[in-house]
VOBA-1610 file (N, C-alpha, C; in pm, whole numbers, padded with zeros to 5 digits, always signed):
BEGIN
Unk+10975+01347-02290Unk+10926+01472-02230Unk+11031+01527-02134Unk+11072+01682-02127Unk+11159+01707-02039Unk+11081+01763-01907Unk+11111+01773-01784Unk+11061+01804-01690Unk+11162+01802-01597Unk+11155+01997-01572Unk+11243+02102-01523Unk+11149+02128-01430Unk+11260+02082-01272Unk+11206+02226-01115Unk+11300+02308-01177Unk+11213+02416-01113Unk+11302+02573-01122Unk+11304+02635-00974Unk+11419+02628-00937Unk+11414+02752-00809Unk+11473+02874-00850Unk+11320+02949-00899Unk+11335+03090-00966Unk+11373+03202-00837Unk+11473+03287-00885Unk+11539+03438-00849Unk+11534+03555-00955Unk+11535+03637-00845Unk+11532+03762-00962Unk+11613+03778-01090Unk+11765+03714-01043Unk+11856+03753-01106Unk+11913+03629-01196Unk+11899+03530-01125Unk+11923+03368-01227Unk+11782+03293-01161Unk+11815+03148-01201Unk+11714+03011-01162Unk+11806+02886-01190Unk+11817+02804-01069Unk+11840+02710-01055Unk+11771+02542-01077Unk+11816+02497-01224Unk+11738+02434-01308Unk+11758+02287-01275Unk+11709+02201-01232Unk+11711+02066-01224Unk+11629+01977-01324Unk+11628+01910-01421Unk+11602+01900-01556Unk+11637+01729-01539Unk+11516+01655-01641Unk+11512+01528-01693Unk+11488+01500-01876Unk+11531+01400-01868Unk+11440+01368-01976Unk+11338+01233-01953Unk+11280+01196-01977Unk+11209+01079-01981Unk+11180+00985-02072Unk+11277+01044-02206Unk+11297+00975-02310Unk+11411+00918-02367Unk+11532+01031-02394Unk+11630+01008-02377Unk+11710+00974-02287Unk+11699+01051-02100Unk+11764+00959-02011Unk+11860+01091-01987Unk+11846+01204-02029Unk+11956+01301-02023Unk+11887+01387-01886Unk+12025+01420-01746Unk+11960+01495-01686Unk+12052+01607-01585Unk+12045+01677-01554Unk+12137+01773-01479Unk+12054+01865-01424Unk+12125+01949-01339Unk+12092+02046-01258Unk+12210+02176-01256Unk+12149+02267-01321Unk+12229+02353-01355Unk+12199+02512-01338Unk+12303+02701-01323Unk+12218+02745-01288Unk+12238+02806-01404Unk+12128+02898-01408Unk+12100+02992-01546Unk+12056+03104-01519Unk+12157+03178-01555Unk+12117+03354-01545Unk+12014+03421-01637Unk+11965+03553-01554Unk+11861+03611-01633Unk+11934+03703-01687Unk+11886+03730-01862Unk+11771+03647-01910Unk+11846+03569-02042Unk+12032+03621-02051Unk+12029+03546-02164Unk+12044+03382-02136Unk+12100+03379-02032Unk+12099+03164-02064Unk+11979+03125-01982Unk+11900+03185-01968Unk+11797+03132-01906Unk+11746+03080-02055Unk+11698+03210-02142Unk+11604+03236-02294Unk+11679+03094-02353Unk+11836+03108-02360Unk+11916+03018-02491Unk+11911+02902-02401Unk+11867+02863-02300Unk+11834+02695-02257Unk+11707+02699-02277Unk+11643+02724-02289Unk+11484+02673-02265Unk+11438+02753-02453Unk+11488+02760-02526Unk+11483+02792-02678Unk+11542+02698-02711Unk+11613+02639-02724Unk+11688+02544-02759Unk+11590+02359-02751Unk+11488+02423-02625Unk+11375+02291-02631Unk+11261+02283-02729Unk+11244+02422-02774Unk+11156+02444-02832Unk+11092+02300-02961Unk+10952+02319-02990Unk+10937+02182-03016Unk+10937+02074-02961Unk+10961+02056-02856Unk+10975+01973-02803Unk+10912+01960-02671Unk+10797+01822-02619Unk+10776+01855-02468Unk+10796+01863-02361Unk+10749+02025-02287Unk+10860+02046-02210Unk+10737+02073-02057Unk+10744+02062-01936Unk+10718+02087-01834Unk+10776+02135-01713Unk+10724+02290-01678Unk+10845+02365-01595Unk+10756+02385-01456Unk+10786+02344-01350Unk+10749+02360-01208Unk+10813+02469-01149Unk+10759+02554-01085Unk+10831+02659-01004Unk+10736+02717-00889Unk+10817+02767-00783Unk+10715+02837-00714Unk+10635+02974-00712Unk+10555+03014-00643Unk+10492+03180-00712Unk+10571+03242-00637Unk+10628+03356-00749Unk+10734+03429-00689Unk+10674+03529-00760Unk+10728+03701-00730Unk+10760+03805-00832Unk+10872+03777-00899Unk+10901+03902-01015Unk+10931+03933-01096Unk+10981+03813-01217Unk+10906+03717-01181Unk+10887+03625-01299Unk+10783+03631-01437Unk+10724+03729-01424Unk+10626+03778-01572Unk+10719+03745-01680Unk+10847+03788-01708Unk+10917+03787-01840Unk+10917+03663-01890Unk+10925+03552-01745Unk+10973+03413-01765Unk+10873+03314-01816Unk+10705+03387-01766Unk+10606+03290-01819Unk+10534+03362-01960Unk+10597+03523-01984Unk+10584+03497-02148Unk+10652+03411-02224Unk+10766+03357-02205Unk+10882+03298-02281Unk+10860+03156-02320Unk+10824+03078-02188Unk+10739+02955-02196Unk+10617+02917-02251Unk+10517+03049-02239Unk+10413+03053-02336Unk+10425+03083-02494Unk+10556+03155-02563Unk+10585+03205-02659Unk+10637+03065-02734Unk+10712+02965-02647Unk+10785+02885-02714Unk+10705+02765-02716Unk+10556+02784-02597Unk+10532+02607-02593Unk+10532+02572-02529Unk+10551+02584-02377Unk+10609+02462-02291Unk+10499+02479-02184Unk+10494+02384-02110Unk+10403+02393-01996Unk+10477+02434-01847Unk+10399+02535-01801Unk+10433+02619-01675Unk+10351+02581-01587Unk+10388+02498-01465Unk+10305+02478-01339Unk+10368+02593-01234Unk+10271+02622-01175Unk+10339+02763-01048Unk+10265+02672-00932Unk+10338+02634-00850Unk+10277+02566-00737Unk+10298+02688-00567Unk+10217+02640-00462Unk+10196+02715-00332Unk+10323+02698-00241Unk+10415+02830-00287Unk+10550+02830-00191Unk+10540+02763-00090Unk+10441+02767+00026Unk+10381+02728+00156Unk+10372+02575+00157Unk+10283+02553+00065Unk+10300+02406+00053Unk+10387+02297+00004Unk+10480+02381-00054Unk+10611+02264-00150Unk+10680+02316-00025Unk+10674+02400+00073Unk+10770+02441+00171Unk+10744+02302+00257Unk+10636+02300+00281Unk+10558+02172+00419Unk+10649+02072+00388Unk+10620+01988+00239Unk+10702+01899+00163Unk+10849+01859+00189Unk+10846+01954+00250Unk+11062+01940+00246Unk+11099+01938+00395Unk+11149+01827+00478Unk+11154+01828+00593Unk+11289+01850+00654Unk+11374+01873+00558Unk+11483+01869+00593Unk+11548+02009+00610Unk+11645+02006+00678Unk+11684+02195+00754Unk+11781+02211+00684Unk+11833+02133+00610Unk+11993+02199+00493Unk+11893+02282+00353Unk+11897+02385+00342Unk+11834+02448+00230Unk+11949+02499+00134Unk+11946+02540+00003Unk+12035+02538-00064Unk+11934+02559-00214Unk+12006+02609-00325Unk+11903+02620-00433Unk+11904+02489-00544Unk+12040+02454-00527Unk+12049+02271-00569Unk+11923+02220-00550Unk+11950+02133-00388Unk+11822+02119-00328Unk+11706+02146-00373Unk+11642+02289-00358Unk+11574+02355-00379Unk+11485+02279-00550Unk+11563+02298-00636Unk+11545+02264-00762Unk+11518+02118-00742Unk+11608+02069-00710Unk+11592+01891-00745Unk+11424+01830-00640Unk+11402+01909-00521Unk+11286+01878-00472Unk+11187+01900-00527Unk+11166+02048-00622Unk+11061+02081-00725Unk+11042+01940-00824Unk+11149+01904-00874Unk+11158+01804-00968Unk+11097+01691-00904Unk+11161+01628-00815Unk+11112+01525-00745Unk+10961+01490-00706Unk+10908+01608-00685Unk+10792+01679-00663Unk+10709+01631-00868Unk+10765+01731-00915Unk+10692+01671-01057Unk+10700+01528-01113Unk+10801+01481-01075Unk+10799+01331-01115Unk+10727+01235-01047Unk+10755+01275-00925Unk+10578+01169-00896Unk+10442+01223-00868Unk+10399+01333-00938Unk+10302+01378-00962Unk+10212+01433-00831Unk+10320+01442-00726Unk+10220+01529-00622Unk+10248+01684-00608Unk+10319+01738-00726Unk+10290+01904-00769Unk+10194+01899-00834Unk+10108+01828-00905Unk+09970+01893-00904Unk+09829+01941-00869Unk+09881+01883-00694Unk+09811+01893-00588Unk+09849+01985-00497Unk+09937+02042-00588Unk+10005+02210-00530Unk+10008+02326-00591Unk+09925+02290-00696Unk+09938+02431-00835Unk+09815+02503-00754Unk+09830+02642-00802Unk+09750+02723-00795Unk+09717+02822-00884Unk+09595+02880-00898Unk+09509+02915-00961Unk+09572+03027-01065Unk+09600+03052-01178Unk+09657+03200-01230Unk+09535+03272-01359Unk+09536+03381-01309Unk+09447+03486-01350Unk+09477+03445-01520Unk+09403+03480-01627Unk+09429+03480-01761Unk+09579+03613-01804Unk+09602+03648-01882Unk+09682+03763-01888Unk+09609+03864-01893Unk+09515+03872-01958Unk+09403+04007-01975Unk+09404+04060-01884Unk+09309+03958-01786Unk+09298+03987-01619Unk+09386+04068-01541Unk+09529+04008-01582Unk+09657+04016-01466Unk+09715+04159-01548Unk+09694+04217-01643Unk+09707+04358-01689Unk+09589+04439-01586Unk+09460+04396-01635Unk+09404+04473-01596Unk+09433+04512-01428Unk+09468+04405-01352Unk+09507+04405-01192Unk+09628+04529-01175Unk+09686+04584-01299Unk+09797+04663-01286Unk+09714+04809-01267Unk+09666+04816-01385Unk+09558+04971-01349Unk+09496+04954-01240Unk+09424+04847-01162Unk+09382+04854-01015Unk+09472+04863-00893Unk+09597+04834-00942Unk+09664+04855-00787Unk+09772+04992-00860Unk+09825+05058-01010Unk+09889+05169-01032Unk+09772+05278-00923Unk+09672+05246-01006Unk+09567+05395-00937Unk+09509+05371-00799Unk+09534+05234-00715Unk+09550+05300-00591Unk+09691+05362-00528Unk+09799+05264-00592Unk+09918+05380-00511Unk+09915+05555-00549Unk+09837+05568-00666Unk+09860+05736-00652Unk+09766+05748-00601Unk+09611+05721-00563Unk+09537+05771-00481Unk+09618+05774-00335Unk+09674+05671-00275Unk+09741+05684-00125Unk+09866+05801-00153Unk+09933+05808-00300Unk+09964+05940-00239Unk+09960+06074-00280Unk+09815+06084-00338Unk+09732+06200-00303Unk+09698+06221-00176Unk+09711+06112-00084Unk+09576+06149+00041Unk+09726+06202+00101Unk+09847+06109+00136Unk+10001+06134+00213Unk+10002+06310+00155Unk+09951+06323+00000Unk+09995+06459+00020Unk+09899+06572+00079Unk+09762+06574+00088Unk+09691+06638+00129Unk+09665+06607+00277Unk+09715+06527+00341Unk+09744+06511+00456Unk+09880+06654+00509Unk+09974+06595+00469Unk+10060+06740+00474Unk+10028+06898+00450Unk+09953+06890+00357Unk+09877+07032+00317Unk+09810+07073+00430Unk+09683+06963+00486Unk+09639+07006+00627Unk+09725+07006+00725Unk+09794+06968+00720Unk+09883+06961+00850Unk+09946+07148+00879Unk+09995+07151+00766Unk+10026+07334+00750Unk+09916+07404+00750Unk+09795+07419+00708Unk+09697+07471+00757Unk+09618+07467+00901Unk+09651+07353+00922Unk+09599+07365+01114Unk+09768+07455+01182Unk+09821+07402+01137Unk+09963+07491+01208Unk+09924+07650+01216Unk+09887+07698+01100Unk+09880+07798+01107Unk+09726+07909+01149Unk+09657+07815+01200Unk+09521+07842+01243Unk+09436+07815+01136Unk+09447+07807+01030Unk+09343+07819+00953Unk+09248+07700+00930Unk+09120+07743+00945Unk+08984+07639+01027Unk+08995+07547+00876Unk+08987+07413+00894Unk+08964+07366+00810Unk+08820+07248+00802Unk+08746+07291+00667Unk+08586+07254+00745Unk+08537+07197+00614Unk+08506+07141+00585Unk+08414+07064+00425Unk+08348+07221+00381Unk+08352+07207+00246Unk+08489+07148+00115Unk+08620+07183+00211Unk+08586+07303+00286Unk+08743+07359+00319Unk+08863+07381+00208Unk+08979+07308+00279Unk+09079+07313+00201Unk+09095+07262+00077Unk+09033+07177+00036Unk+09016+07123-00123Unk+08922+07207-00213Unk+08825+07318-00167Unk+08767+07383-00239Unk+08836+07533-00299Unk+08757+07576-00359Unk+08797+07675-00495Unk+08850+07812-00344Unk+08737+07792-00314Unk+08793+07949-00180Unk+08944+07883-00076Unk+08909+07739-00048Unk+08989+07731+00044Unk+09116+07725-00015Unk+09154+07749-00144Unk+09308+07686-00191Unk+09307+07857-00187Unk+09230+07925-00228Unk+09266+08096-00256Unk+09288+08170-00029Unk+09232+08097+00006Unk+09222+08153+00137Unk+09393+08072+00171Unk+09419+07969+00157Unk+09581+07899+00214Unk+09651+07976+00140Unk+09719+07982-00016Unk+09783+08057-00048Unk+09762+08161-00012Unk+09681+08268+00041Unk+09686+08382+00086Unk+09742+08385+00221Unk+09789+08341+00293Unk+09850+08302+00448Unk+10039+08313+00392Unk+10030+08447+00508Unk+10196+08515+00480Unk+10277+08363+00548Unk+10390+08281+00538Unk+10430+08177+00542Unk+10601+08198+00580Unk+10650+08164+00668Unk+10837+08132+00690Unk+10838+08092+00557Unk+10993+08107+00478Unk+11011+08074+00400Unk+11030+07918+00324Unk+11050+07819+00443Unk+11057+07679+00385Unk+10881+07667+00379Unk+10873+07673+00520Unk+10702+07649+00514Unk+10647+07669+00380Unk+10669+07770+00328Unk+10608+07831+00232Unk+10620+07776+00117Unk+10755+07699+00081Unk+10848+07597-00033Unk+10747+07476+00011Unk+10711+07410+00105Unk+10644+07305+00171Unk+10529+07325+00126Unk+10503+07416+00140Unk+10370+07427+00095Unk+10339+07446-00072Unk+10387+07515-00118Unk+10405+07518-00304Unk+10436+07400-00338Unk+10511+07352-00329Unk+10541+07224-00360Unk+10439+07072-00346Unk+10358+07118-00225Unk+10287+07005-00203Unk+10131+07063-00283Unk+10136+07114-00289Unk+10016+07192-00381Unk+10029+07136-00523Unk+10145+07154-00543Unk+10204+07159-00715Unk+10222+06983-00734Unk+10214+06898-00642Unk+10245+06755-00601Unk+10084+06707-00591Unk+10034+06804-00554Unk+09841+06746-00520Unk+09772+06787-00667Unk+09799+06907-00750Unk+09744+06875-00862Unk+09812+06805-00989Unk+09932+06759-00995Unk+09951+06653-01072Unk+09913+06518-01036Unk+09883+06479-00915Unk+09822+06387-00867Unk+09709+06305-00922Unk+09619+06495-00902Unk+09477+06466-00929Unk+09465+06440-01144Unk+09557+06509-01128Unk+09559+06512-01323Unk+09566+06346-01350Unk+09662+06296-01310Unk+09677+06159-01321Unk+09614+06073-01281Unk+09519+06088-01145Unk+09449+05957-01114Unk+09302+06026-01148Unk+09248+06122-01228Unk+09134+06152-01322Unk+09130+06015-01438Unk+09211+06015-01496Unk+09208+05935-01622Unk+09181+05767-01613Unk+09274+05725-01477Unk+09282+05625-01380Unk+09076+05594-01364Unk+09085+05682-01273Unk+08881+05634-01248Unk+08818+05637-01308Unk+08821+05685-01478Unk+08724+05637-01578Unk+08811+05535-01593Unk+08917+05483-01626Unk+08952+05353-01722Unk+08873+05261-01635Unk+08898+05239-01487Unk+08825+05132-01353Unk+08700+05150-01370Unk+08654+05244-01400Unk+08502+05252-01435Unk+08444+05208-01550Unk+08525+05208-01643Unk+08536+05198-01792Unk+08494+04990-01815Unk+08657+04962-01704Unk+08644+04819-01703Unk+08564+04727-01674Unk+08479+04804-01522Unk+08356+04709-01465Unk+08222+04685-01479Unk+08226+04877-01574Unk+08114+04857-01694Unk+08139+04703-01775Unk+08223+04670-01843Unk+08251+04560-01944Unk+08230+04401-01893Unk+08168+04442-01759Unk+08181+04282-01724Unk+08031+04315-01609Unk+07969+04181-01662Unk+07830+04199-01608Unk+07847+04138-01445Unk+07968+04063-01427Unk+07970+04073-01269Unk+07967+04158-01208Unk+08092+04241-01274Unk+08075+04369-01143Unk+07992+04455-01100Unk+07933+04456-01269Unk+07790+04541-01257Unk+07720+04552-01183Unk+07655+04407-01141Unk+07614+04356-01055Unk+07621+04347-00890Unk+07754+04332-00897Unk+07853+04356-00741Unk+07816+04518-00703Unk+07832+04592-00792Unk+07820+04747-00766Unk+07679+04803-00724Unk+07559+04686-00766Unk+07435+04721-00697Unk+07421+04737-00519Unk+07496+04643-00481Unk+07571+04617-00308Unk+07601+04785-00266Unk+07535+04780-00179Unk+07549+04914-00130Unk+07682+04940-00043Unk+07757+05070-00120Unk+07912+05107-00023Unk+07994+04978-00165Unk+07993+04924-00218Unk+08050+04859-00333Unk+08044+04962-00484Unk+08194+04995-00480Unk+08184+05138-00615Unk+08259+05011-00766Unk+08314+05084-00854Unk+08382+05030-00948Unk+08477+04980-00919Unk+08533+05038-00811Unk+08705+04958-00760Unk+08696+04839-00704Unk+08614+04883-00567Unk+08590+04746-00508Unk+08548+04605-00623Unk+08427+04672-00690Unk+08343+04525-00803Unk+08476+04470-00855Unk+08535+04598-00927Unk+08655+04512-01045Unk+08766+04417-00944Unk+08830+04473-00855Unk+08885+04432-00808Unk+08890+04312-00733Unk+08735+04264-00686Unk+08705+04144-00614Unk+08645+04007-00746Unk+08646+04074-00856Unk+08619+03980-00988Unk+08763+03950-01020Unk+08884+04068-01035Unk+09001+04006-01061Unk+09060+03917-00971Unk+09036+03940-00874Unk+09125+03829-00783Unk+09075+03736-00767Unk+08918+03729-00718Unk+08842+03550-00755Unk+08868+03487-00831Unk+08839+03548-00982Unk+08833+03506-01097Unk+08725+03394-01153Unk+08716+03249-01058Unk+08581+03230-01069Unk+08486+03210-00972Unk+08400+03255-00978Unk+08327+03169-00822Unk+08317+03017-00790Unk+08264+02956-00883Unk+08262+02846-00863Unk+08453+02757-00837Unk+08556+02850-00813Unk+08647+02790-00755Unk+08638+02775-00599Unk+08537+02844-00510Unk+08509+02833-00374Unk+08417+02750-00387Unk+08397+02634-00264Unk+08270+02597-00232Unk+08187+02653-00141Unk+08215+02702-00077Unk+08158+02799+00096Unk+08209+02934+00070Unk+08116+03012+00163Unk+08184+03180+00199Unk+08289+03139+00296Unk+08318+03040+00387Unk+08391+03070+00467Unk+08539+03031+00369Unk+08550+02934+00271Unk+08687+02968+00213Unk+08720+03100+00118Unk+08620+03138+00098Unk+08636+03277+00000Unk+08683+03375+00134Unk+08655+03363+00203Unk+08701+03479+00384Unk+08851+03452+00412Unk+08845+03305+00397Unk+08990+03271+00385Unk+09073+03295+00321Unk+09019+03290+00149Unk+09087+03296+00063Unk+09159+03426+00080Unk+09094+03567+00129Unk+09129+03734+00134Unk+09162+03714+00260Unk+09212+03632+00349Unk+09234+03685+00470Unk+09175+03718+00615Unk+09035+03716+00581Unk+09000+03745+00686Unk+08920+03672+00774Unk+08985+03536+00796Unk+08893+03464+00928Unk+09058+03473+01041Unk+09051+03465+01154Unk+09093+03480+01257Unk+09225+03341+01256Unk+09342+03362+01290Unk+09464+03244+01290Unk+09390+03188+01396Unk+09441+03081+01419Unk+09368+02968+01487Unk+09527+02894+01536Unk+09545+02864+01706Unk+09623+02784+01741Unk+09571+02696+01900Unk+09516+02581+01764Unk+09419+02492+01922Unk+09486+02356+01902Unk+09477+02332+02050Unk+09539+02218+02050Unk+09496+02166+02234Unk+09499+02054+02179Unk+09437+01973+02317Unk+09297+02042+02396Unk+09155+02022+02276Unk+09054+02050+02323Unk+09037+02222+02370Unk+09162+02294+02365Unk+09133+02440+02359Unk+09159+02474+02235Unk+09059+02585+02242Unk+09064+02677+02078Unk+09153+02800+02102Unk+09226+02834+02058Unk+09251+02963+02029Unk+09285+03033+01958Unk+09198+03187+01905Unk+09177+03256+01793Unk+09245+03317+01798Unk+09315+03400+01707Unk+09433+03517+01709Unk+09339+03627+01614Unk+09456+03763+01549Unk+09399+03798+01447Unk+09369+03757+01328Unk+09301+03831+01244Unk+09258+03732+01115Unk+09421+03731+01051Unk+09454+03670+00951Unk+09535+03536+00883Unk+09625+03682+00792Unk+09558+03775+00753Unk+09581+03866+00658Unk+09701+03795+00513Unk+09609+03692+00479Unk+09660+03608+00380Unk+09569+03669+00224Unk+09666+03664+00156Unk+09551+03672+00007Unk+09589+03811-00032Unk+09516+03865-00094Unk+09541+04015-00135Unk+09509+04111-00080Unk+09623+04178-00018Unk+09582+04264+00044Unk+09511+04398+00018Unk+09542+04447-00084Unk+09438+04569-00150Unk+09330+04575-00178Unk+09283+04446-00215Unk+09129+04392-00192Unk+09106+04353-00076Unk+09170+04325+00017Unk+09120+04336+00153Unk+09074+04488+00221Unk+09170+04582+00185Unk+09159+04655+00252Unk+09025+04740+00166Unk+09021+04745+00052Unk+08890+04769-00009Unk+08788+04723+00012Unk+08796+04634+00081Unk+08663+04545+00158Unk+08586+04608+00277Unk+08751+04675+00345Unk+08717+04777+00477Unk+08674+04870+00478Unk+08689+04892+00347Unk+08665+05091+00286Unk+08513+05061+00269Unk+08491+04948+00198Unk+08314+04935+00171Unk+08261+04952+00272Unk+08289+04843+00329Unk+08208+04769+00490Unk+08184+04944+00565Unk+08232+05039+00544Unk+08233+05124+00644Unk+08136+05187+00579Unk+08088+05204+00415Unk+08030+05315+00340Unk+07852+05169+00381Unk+07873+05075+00389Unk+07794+04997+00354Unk+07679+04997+00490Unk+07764+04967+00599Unk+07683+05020+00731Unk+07580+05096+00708Unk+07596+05239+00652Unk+07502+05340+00644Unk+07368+05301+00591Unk+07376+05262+00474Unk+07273+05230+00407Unk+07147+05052+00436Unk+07255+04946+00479Unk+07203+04854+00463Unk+07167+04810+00637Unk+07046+04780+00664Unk+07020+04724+00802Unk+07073+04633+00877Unk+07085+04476+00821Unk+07158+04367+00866Unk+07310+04446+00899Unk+07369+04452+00816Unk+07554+04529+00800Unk+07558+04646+00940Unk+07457+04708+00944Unk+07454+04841+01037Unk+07400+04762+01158Unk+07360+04688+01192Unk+07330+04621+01327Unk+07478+04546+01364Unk+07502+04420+01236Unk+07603+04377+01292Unk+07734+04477+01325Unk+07728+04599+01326Unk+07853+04687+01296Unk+07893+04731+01452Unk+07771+04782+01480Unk+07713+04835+01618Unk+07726+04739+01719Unk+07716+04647+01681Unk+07689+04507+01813Unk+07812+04505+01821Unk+07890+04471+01744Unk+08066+04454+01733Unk+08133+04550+01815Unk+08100+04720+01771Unk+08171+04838+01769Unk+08170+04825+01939Unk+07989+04788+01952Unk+08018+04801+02166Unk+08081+04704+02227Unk+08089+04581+02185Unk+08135+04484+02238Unk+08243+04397+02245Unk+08340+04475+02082Unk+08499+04470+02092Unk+08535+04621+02038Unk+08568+04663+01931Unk+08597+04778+01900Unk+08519+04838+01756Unk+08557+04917+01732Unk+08535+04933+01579Unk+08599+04932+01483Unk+08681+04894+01462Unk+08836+04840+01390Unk+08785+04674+01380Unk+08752+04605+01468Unk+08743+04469+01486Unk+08557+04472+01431Unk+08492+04530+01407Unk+08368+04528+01377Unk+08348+04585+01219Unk+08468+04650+01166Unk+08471+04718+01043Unk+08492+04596+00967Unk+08586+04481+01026Unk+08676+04384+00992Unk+08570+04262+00939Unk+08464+04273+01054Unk+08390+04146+01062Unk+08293+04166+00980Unk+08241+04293+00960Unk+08152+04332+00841Unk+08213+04296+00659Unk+08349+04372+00680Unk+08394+04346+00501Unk+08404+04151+00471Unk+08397+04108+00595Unk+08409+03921+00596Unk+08267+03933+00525Unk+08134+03928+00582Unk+08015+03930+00541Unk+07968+04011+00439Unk+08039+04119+00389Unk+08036+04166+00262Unk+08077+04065+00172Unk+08176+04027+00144Unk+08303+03927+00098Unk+08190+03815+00034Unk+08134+03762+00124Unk+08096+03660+00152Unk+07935+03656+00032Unk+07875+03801+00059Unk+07756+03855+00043Unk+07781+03856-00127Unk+07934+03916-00146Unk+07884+03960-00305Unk+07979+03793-00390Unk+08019+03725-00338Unk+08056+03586-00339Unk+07922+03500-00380Unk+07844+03536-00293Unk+07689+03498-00383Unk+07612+03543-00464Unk+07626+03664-00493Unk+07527+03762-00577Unk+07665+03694-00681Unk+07748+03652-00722Unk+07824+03621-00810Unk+07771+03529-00835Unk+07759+03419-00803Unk+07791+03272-00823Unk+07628+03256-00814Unk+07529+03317-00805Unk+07364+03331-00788Unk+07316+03391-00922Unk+07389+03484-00949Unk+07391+03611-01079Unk+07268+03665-01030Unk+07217+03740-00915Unk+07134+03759-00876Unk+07183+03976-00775Unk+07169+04033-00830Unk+07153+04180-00723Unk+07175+04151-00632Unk+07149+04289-00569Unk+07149+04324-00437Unk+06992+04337-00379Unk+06903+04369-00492Unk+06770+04376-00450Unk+06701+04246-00445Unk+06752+04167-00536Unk+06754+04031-00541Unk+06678+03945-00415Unk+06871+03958-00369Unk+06901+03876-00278Unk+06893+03945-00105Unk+06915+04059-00086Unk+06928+04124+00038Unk+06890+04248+00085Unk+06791+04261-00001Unk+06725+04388+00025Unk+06603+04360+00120Unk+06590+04473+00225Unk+06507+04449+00359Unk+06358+04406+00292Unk+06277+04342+00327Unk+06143+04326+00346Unk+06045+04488+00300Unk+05976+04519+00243Unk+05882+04647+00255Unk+05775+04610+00364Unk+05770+04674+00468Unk+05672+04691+00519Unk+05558+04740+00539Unk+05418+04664+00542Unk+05338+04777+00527Unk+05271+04843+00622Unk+05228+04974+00608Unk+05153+05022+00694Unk+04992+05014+00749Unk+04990+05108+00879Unk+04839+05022+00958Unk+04864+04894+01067Unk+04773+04883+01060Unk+04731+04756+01219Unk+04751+04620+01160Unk+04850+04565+01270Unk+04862+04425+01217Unk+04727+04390+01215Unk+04727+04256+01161Unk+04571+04159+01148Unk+04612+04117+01006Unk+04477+04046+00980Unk+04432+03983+00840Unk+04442+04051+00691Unk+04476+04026+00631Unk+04526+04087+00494Unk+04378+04123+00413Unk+04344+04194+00335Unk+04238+04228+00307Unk+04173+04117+00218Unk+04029+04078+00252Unk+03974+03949+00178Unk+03998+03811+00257Unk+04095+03789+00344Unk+04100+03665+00408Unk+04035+03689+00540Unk+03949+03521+00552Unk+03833+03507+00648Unk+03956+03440+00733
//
């Protein structure tokens, strides 16, 4: 069996390589992508096991290994980092510790979790169509910005409606202003042309999966948020508690205690961040509607801020649709208020 660390780079990978049969072994580097492809083709047939850490722009590298056969472990940068105590770093090194690491079998107490491919496509349409939503908003942000400059009241629909785009273009303009302004107009409806097609496909997707469906009963939880917190879990039953699923996205508080004092910092902002911050976007729509969420929001908002109470809510969201997952159970289910009835407390009708 051969068994290759890789200290993967964008541009080459530094290969430290055994055999365990024959006895053949080196450490060598290999550029992307032709001697990377013509060393690791050349194994083909043959069993092969490749350790590396999670990096970007390695997609090309784990079709290639999957195309030919071989087994791909991706282990926790963080934790093969802990592993290595020594301060000379180097990509030699680097490689031969991965290896060292696979040969006595405590990289598999460092792998981590990878989405199917389906999944990890679909994660592309969820984070393509939020960067053009952020810059639709960067551009209609500018649009208002020239409309308050120039007095003009801007009020719901306002400036995004049918009168208000005919009332701005009608405003005599300096001549760049005026380029600034055409331009960002002409920048806001190709925008919108493009991320139209974007919110049916996300809508399209979370229809297709009875989790999210589900997730989307959660009030202030739309198609983005559901799909998006199913792609990155992937399963529930990989958490045992809400508090590692909080962890898992980031949001329980850094922690540096030592000698019988605690002390909390901000949360960890570990994990994914776009699903974090979609967590925040809920938590804020979610307040409105749901009682528990809108108390704890308020208690927070007076007693640290509302930034720090928006924060502590999307944790208990997180947490909330973490069970309606792993329960397969609603929102009416599981957390919908009590009905109360009306009239005078007392005895229920018929009981002595």
């Amino acid at each position: 069996m051969w068994i290759i660390g890789c200290d993967f780079h964008p541009s080459y990978q530094q290969a430290a390589y055994v055999n365990t049969e024959g006895g053949e072994f080196g450490n060598i580097p290999l550029r992307h992508t032709t001697e990377a492809e013509e060393f690791y083709r050349q194994l083909q047939g043959q069993e092969v096991r490749v350790g590396m850490e999670a990096s970007g722009h390695s997609r090309w590298f784990e079709r290639l290994l999957a195309e030919l056969g071989h087994q791909l472990w991706i282990g926790d940068p963080a934790r093969i980092r802990a592993t290595q105590p020594r301060r000379q770093k180097n990509d030699v090194r680097d490689a031969a510790d991965m290896l060292e690491l696979l040969l006595s079998g405590r990289f598999e107490k460092l792998r981590i979790w990878i989405p199917p491919a389906g999944d990890r496509d679909v994660r592309q349409l969820v984070a393509h169509r939020h960067r053009l939503v952020q810059m639709r908003t960067r551009v209609k942000n500018q649009l208002k910005a020239v409309a308050l400059n120039e007095g003009m009241v801007v009020r719901r629909p306002g400036l995004w409606s049918k009168k208000g785009q005919e009332q701005f273009r009608a405003y005599r303009l300096p001549e760049w202003t005026a380029r600034r302004r055409e331009d960002n107009l002409e920048l806001l409806a190709d925008l919108v042309k493009r991320t139209g097609p974007l919110d049916a496909a996300v809508e399209q997707q979370a229809r297709q999966r009875p989790e999210a469906v589900r997730l989307m009963t959660h009030p202030g939880v739309g198609p983005v948020t559901a799909l998006a917190f199913v792609l990155t879990l992937g399963d529930p039953e990989r958490f045992s508690c809400g508090r590692k699923v909080a962890s898992y996205l980031g949001l329980i508080p850094s922690e540096k205690s030592s000698g019988g004092h605690q002390r909390l910092g901000h949360i960890t902002k570990q994990g994914n961040a776009l699903l974090r911050g979609l967590l925040v976007e809920a938590a804020h729509s979610a307040v409105e509607t749901d009682p528990e969420l809108k108390r704890c929001y308020r208690r927070l908002a007076m007693k640290k801020n509302r930034s720090i109470a928006a924060v502590a809510v999307a944790r208990k969201l997180a947490v909330r649709m973490w069970w309606m997952w792993r329960r397969g159970l609603d929102y009416m289910q599981m957390y919908a208020p009590p009905v109360r009835m009306q009239g005078k407390p007392g005895l229920a009708p018929g009981v002595k």
